[in-house]
Backbone as CSV, one residue per row, in Angstrom:
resi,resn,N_x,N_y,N_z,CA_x,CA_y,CA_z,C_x,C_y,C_z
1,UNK,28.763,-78.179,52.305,29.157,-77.056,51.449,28.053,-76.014,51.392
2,UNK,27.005,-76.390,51.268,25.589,-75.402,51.072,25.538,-75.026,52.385
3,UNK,26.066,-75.472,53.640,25.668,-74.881,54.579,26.704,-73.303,54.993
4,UNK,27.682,-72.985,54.203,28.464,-72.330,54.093,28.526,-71.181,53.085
5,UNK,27.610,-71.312,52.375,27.399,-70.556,51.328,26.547,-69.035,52.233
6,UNK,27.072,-68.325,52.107,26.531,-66.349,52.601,25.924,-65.823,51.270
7,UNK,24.956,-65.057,51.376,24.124,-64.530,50.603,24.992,-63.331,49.835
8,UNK,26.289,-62.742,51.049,26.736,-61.644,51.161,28.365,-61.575,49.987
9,UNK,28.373,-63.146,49.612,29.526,-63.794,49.145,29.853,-63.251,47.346
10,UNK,30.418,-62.053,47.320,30.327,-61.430,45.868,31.240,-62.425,45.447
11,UNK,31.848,-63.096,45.864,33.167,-63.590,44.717,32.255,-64.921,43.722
12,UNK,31.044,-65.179,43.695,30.291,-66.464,43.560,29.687,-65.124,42.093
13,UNK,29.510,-66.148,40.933,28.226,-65.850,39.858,27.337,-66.109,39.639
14,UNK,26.569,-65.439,38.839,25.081,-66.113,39.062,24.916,-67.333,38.351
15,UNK,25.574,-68.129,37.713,25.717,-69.606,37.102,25.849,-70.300,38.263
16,UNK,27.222,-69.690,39.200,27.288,-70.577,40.085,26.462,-70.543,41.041
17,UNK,25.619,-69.636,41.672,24.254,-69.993,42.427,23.104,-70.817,41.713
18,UNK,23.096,-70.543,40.762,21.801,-70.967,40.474,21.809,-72.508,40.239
19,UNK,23.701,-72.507,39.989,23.860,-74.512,39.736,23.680,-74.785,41.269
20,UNK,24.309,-74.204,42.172,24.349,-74.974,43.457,22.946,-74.779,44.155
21,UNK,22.042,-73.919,43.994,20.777,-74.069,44.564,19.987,-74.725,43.965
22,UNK,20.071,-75.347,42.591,19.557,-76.621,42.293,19.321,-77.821,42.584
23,UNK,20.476,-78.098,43.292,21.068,-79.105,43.853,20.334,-79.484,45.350
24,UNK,19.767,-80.828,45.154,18.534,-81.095,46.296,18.777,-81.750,47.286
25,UNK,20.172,-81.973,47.539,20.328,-82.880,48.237,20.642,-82.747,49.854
26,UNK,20.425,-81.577,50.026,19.880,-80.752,51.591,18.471,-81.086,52.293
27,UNK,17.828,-81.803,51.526,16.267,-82.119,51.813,16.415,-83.426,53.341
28,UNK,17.596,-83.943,53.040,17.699,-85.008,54.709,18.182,-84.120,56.119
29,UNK,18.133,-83.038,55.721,19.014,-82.031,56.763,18.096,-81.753,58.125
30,UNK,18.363,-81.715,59.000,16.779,-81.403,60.115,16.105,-80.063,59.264
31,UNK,14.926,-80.029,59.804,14.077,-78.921,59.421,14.546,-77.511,59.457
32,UNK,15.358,-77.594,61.185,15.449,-75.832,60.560,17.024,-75.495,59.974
33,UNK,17.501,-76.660,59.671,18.967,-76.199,58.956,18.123,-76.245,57.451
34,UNK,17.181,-76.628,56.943,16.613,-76.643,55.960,16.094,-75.581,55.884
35,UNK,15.183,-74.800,56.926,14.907,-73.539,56.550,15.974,-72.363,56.267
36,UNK,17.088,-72.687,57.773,18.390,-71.709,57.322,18.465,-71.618,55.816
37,UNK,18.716,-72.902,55.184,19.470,-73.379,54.523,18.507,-72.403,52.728
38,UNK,17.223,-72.546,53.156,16.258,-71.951,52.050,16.088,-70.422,52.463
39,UNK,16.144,-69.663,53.462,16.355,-68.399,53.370,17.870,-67.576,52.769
40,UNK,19.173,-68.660,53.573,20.003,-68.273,52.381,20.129,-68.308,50.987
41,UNK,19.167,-69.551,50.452,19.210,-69.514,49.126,18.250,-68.449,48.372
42,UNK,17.394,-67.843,48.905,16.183,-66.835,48.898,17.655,-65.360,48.596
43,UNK,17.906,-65.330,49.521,18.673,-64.169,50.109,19.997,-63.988,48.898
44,UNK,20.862,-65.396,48.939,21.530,-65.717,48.173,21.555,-65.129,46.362
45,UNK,20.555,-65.918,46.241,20.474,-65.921,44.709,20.390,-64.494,44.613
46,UNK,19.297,-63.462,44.917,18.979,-62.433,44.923,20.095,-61.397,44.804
47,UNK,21.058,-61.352,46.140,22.440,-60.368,45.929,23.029,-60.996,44.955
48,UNK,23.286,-62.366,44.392,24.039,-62.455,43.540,23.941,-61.656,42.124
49,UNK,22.615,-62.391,41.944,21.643,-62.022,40.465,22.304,-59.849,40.210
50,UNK,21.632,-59.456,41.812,21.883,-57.971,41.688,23.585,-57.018,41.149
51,UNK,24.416,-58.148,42.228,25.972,-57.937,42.003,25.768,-58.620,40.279
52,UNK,25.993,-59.392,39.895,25.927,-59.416,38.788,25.253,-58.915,37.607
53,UNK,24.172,-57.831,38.066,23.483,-57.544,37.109,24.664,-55.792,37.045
54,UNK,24.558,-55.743,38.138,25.720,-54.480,38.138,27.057,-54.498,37.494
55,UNK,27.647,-55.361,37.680,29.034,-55.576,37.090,28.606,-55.837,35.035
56,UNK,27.746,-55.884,34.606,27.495,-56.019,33.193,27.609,-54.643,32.746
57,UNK,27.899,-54.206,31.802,28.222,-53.272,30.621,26.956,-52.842,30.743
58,UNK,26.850,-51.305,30.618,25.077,-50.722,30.278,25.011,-50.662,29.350
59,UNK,24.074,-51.101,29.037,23.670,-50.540,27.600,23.766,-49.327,26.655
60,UNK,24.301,-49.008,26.239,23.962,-47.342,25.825,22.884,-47.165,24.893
61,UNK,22.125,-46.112,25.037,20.811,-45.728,24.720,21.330,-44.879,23.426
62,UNK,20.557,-45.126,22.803,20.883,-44.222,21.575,19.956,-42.714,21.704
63,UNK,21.053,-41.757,21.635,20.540,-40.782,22.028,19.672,-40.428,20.301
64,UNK,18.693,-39.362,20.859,17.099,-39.355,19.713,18.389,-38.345,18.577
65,UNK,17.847,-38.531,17.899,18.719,-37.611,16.614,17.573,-36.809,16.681
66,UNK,18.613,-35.109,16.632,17.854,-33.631,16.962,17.618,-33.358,15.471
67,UNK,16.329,-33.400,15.528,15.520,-32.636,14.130,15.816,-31.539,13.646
68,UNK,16.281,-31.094,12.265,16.342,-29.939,12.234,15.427,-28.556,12.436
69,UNK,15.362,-27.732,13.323,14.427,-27.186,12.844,13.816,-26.331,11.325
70,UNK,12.494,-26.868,11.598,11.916,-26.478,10.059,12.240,-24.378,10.018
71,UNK,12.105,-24.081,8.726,12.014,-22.979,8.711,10.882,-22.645,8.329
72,UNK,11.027,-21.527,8.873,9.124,-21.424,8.684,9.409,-20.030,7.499
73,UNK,8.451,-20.306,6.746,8.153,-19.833,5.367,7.607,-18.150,5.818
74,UNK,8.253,-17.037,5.718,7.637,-16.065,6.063,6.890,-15.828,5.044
75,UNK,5.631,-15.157,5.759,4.521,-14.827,5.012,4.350,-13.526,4.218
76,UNK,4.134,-13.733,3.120,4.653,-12.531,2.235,3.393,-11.219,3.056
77,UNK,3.741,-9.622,3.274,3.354,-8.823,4.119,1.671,-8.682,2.861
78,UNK,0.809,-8.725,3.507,-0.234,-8.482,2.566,-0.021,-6.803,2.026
79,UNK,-0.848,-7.347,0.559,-0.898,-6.021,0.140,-1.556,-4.904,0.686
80,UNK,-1.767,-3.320,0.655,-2.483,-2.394,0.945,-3.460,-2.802,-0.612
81,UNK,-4.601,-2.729,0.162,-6.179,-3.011,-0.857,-5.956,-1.481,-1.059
82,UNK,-6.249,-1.411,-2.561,-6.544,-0.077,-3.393,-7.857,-0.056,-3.019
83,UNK,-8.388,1.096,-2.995,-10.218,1.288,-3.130,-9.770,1.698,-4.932
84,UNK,-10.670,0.532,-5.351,-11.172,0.983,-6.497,-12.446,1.923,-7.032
85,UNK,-12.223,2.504,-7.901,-13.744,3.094,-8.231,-14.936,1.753,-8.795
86,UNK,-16.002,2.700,-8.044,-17.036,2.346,-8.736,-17.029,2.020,-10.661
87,UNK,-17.556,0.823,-10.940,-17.425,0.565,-12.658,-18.266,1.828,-13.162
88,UNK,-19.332,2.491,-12.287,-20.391,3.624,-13.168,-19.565,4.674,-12.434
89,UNK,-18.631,4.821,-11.900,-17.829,5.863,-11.650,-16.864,6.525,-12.904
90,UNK,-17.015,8.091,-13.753,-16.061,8.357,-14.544,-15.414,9.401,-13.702
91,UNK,-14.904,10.457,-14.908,-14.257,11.683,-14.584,-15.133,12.456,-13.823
92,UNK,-14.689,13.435,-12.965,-15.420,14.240,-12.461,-14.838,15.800,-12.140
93,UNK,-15.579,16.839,-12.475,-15.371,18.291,-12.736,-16.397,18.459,-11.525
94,UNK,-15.883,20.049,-10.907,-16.197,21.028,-9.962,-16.973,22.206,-10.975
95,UNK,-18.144,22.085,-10.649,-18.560,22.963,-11.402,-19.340,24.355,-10.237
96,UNK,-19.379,25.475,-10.439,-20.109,26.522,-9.659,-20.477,27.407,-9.908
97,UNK,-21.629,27.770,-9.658,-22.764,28.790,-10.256,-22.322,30.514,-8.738
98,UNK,-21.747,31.160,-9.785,-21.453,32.171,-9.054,-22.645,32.974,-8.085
99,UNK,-22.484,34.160,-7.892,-23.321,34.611,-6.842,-24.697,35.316,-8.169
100,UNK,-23.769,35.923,-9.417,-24.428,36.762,-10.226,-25.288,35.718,-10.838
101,UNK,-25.181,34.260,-10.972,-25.799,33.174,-11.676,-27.232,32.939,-10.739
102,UNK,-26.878,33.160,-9.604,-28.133,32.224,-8.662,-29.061,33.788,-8.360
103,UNK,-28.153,34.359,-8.379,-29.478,36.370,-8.481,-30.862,36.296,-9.066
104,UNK,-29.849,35.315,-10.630,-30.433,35.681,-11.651,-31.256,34.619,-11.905
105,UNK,-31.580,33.519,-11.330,-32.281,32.254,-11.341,-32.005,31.239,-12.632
106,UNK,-30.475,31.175,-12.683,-30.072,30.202,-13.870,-29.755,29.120,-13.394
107,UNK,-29.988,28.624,-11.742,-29.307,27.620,-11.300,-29.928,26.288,-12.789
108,UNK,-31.522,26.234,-12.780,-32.587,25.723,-13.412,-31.853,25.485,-14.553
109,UNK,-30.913,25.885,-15.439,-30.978,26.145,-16.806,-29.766,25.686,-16.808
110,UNK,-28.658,26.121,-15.951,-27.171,25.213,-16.197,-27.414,23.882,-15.585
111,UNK,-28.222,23.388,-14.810,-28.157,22.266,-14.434,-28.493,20.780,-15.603
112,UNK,-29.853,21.827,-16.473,-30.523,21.279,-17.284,-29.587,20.834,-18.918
113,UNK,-28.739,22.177,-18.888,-27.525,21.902,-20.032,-26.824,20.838,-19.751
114,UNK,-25.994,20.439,-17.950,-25.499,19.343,-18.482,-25.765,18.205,-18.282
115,UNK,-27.220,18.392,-17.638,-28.143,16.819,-18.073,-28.251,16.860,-19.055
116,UNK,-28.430,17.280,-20.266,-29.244,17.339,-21.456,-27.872,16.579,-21.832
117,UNK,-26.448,16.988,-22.130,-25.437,16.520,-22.821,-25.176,15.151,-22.332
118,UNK,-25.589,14.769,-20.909,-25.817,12.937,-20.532,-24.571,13.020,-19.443
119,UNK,-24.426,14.347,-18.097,-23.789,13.868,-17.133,-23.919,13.913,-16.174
120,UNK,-23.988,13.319,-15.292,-24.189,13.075,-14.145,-24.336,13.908,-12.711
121,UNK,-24.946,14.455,-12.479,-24.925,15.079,-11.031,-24.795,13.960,-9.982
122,UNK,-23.512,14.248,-9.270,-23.311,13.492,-8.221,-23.124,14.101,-6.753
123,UNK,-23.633,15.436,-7.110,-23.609,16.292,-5.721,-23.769,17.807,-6.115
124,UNK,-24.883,18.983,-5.302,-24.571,20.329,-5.224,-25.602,20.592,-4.030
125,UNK,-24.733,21.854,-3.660,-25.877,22.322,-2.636,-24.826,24.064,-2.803
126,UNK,-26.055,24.444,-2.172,-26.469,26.318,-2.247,-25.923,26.358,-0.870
127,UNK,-24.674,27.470,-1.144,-23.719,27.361,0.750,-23.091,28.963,0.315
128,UNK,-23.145,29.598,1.586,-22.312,31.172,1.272,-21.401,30.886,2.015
129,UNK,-19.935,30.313,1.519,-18.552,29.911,2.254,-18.001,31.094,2.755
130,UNK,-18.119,32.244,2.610,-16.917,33.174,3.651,-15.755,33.275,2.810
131,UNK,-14.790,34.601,2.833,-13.925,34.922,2.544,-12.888,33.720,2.237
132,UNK,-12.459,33.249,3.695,-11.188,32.962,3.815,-11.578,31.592,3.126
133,UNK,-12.704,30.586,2.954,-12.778,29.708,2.027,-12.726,29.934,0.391
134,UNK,-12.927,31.526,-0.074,-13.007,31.629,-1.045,-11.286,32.097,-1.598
135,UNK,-11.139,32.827,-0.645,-9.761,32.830,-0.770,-8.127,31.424,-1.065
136,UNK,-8.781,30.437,-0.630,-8.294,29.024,-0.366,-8.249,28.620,-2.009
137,UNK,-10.011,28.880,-2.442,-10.207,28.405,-3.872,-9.411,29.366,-4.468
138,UNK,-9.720,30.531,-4.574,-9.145,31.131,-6.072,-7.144,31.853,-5.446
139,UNK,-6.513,30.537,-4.646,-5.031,30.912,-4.045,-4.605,31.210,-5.502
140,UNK,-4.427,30.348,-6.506,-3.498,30.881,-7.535,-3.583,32.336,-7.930
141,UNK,-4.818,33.114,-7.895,-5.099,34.208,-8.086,-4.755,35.632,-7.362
142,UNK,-4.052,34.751,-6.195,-4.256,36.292,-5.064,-3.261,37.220,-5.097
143,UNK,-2.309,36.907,-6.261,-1.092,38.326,-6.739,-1.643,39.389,-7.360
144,UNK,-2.850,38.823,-8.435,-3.858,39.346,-9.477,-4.082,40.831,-8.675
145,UNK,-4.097,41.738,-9.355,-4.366,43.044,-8.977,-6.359,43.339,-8.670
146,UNK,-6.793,42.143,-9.333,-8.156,42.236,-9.264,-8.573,41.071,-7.794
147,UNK,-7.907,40.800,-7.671,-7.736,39.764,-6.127,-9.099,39.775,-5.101
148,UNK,-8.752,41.470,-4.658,-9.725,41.244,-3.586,-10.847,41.542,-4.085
149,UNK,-11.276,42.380,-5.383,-12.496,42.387,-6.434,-13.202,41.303,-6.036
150,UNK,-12.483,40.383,-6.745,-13.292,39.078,-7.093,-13.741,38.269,-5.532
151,UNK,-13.206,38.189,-4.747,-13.026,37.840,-3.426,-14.406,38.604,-2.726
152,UNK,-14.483,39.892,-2.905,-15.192,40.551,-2.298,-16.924,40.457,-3.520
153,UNK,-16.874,40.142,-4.373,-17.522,40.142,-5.300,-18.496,38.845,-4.751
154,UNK,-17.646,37.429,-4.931,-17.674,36.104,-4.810,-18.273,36.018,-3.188
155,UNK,-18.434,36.466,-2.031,-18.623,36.815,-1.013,-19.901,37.636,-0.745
156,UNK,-20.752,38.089,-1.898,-21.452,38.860,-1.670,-23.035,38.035,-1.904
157,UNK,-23.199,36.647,-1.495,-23.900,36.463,-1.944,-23.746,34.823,-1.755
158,UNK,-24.909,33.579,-2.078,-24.928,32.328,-2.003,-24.280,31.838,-3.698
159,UNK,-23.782,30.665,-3.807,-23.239,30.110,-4.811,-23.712,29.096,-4.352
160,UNK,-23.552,28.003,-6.102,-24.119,26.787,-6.038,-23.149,26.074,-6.629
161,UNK,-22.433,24.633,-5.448,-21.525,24.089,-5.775,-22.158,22.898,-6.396
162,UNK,-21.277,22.308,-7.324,-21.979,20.924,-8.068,-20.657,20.374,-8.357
163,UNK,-20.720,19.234,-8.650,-20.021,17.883,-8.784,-20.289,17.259,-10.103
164,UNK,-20.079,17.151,-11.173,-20.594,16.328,-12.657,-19.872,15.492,-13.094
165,UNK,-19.914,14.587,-13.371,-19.623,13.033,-13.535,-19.796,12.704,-14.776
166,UNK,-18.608,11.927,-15.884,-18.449,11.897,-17.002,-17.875,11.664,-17.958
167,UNK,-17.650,11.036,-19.031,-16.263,10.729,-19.629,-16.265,12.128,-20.206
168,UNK,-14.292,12.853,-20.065,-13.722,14.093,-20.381,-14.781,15.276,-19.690
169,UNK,-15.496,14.961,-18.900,-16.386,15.898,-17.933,-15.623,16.999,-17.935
170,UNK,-13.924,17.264,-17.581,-13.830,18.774,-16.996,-13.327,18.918,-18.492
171,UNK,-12.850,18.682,-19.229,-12.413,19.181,-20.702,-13.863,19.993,-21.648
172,UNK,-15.025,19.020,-21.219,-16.133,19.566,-22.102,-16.946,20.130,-21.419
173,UNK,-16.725,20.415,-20.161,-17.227,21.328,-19.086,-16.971,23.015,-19.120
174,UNK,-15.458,23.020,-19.431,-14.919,23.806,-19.783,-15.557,25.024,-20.879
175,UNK,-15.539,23.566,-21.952,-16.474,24.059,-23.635,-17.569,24.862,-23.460
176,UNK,-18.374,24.008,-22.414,-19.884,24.494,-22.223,-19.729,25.800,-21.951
177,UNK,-19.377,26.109,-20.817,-19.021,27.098,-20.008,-18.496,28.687,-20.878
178,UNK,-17.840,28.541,-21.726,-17.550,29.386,-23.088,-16.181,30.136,-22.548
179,UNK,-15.373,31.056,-22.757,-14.281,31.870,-22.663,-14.474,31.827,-21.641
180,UNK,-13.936,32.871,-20.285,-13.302,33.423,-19.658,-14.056,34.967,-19.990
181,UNK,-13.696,35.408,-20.809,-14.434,37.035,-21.556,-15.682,36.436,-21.926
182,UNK,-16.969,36.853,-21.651,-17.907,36.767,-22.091,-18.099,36.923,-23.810
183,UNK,-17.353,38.320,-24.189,-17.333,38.611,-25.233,-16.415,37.760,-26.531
184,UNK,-15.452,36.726,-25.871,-15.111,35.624,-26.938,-15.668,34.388,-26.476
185,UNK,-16.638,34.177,-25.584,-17.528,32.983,-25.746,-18.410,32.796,-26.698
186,UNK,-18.378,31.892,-27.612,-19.512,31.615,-28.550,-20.999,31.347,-27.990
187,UNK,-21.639,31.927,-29.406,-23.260,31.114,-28.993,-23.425,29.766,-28.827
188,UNK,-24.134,29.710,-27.868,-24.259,27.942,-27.299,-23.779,28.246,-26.256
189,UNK,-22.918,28.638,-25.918,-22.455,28.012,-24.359,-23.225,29.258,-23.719
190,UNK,-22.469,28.382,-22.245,-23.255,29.532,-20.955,-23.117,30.984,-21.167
191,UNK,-21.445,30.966,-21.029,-21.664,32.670,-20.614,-21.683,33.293,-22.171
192,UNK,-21.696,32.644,-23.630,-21.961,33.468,-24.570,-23.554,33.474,-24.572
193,UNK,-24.454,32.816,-23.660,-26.238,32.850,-24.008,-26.466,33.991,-22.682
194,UNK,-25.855,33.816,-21.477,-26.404,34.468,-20.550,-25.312,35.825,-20.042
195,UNK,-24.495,36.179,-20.057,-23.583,37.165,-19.314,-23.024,37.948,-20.988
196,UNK,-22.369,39.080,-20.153,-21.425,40.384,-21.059,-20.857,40.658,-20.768
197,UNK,-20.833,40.856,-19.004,-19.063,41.281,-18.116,-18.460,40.506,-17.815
198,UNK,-17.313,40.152,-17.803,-16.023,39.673,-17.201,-15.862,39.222,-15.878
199,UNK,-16.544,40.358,-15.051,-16.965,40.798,-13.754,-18.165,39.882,-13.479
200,UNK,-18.906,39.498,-13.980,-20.239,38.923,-13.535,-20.323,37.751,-14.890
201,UNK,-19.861,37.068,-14.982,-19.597,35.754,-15.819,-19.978,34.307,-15.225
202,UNK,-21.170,34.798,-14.188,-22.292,33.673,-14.281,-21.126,32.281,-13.685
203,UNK,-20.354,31.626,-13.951,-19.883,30.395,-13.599,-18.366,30.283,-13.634
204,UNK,-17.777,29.322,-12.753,-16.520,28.582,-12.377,-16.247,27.715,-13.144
205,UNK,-15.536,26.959,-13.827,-15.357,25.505,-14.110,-14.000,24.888,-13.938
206,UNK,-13.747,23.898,-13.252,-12.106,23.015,-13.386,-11.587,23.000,-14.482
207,UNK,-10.116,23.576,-14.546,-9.560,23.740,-15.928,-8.513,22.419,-16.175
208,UNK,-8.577,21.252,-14.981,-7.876,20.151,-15.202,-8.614,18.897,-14.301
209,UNK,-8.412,18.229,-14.435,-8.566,16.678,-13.326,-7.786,16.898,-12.409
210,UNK,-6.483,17.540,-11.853,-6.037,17.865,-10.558,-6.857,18.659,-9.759
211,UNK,-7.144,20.007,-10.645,-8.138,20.921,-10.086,-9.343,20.664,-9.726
212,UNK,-10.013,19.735,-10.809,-11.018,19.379,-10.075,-11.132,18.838,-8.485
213,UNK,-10.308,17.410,-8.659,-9.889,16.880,-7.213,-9.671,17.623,-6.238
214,UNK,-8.984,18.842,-6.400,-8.675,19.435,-5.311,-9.759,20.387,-4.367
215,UNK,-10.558,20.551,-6.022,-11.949,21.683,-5.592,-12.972,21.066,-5.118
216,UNK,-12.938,20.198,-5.406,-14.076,18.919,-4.947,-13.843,18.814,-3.638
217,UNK,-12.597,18.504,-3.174,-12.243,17.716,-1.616,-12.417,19.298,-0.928
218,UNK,-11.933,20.637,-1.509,-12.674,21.281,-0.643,-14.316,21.850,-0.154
219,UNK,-14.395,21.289,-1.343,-16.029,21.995,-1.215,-16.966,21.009,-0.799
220,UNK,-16.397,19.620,-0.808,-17.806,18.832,-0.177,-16.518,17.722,0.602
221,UNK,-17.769,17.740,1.745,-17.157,16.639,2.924,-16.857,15.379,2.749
222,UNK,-16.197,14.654,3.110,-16.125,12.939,2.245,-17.746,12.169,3.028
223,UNK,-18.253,11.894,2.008,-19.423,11.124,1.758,-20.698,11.997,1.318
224,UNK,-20.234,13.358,0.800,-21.216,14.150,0.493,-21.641,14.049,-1.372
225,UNK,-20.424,13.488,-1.524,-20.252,13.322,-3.458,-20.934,11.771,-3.273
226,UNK,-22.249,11.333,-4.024,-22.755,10.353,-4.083,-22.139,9.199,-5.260
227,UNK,-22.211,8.420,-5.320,-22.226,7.447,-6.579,-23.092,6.186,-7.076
228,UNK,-23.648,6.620,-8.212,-24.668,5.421,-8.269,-24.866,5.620,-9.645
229,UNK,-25.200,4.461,-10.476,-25.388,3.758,-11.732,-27.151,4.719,-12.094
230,UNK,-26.768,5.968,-13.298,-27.838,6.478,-13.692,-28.718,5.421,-14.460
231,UNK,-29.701,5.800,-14.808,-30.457,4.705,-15.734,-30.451,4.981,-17.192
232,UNK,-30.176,5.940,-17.393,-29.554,6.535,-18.573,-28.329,5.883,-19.452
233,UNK,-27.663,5.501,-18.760,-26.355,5.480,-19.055,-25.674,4.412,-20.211
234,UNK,-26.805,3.522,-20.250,-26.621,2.547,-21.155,-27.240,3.217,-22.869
235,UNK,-27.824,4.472,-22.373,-28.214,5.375,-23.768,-27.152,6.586,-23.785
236,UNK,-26.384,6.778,-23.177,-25.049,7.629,-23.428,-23.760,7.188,-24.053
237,UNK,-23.576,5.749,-22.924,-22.182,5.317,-23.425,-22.533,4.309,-24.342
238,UNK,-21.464,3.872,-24.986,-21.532,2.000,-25.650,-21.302,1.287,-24.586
């Protein structure tokens, strides 16, 4: 029977090879029907084992369970950083010493008034701007029938721009400064101690915190207005 057995023989299982190649009783057989006899069983078992490993059910693989994807947390857009002011930074007024002021050598004496009251110089310099810059400053004015007067007046000569730094700086800047008419400025202030014409009234001053800002950004370059903690200041304010 074992000598009949084909390696090639699908109709056989692998129970039934592996019982019949157990089976020892081929060992009296001559030698090389014994070898036949052990290469078919070599050969044998092998296609069987394979045909039978084929004919079994596959396994099914468990397919991976798809993760949801995470959502990703959008990132809130950063803020635009404010530049804050400086803490020894206050209000600040445009102040300017006309052409008839610096003739007359009062730069010395208005500067000294509003140090004396405790404010701050944070910028001036002595510059003869030209028409069409002066024209820029006094725009609200240029319907004024006295227009090109003052224009041509203001032009005739160096002015001294300044910057003063302060709590209510352009409100009491204003004060200092006295009327508009020389002749309803009181004693104490500028133009009631030093001027009489209208025409030659010694000084400028910002009549608001817009105005100032605006007179400021034209008259000095950005980084020309300084800021820094006077030593004073702890004997001015609380």
């Amino acid at each position: 029977m074992l000598l009949n057995l084909r390696p090639d023989d699908s109709s056989k299982s692998k129970d039934f090879y592996d019982k019949v190649w157990n089976v020892e009783d081929y060992k009296h057989l001559p030698a090389p029907e014994v070898k036949q006899i052990e290469e078919k069983k070599e050969g044998g078992i092998g296609e069987a084992k394979k045909e039978f490993a084929s004919k079994q059910p596959a396994k099914k693989e468990k397919a991976p369970k798809e993760k949801a994807p995470k959502e990703k947390k959008e990132k809130a857009a950063p803020k635009d950083k404010v530049a804050k002011p400086a803490s020894n930074e206050k209000e600040q007024t445009f102040i300017m010493i006309k052409p008839d002021g610096v003739q007359r050598g009062l730069i010395g004496k208005i500067i000294q008034r509003f140090e004396k009251r405790g404010f701050k110089l944070s910028a001036l310099k002595v510059c003869a701007p030209g028409k069409a810059h002066l024209e820029e400053h006094y725009a609200d004015l240029s319907k004024k029938a006295f227009f090109p007067g003052l224009i041509e007046y203001m032009s005739s000569g160096p002015v001294c721009a300044m910057v003063w730094s302060g709590d209510h700086s352009v409100a009491i800047g204003r004060k200092m400064l006295g009327a508009t008419k020389p002749q309803d400025s009181a004693p104490g202030t500028i133009r009631g101690d030093f001027c009489i014409d209208v025409g030659r009234n010694i000084c400028h001053g910002s009549d608001s915190v817009e105005s100032a800002q605006k007179e400021i950004k034209l008259w000095f370059k950005e980084g020309e207005v300084t800021s820094y903690k006077h030593h004073s200041q702890g004997w001015v304010y609380e």
